[in-house]
C-alpha positions as CSV (number, residue, x, y, z in Angstrom):
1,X,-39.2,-137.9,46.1
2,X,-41.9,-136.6,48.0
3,X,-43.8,-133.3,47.9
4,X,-42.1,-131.4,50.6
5,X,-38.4,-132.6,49.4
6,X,-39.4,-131.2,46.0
7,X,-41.0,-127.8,47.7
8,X,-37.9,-127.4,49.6
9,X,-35.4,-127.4,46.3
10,X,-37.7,-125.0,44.3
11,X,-37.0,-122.8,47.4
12,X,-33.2,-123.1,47.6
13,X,-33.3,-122.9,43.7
14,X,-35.3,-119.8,43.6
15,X,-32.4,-118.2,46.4
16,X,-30.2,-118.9,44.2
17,X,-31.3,-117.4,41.2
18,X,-32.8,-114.2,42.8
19,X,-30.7,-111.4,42.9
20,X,-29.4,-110.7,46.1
21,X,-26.3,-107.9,45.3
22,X,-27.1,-105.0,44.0
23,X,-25.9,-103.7,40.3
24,X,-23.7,-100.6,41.0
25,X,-23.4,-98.1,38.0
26,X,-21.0,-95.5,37.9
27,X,-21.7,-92.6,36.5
28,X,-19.5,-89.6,34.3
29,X,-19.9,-87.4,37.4
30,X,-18.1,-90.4,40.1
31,X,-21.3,-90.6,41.5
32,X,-22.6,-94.6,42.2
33,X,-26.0,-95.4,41.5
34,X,-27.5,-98.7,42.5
35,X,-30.1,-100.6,41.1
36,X,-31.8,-103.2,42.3
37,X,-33.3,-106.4,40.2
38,X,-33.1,-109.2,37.9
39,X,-30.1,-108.6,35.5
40,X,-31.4,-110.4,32.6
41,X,-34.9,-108.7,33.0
42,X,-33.1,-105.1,32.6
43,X,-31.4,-106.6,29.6
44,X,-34.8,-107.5,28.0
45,X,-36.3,-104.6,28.8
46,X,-33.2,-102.3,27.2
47,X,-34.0,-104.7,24.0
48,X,-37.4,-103.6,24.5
49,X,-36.4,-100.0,24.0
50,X,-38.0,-99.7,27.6
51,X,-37.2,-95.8,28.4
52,X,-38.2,-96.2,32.4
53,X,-35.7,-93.7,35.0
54,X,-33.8,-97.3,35.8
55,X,-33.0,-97.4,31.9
56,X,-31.9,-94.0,31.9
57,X,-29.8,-94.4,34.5
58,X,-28.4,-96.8,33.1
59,X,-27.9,-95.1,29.3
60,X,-26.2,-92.5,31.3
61,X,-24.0,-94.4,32.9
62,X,-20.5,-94.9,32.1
63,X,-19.6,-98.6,33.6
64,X,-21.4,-101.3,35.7
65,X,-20.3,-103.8,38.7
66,X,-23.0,-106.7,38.8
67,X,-23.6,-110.0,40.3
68,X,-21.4,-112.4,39.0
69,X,-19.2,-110.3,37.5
70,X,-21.6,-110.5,33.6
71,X,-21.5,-108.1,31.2
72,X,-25.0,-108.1,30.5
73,X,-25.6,-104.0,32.0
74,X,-22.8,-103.2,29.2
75,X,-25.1,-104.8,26.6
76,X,-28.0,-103.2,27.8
77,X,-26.1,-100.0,27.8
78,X,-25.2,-100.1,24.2
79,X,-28.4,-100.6,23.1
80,X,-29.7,-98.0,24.9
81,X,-27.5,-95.7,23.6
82,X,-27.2,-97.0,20.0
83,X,-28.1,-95.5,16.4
84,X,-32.0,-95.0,16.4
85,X,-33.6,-96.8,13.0
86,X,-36.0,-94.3,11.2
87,X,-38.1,-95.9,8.6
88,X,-36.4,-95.5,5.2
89,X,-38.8,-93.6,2.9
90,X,-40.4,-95.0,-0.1
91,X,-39.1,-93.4,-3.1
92,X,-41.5,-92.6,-6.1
């Protein structure tokens, strides 16, 4: 396989796994917001406990319509809005 052969499938594969729809999430009020980006990098970040306005929106939100039809924004969404962990006290 030469070079350019090799360049041109990195391309096409990179297309394919970049996201090209938008993540709709709908919100209590019936308002849609849309968000624009990798899927599996908001998922990270919610893991993260990243707490950016595209996080928020999506705490707030109440469903999700992605790519693919995944999940992975419902995930993300409840651990944003899970139980916080405070640090159990020593006891003397």
């Amino acid at each position: 396989m030469n070079m350019t052969s090799l360049h041109r499938r990195l391309e096409a594969l990179e297309r394919d796994l970049s996201p090209s729809e938008p993540i709709l999430l709908l919100m209590p009020d019936g308002r849609t917001e849309t968000l624009r980006g990798d899927v599996a990098d908001l998922l990270s970040r919610a893991i993260g406990g990243d707490r950016t306005p595209e996080m928020e929106l999506i705490s707030q939100s109440v469903s999700s319509i992605e790519p693919g039809g995944g999940k992975m924004i419902e995930l993300a969404r409840a651990l944003l809005n899970g139980p916080v962990e405070t640090p159990k006290s020593s006891q003397a």
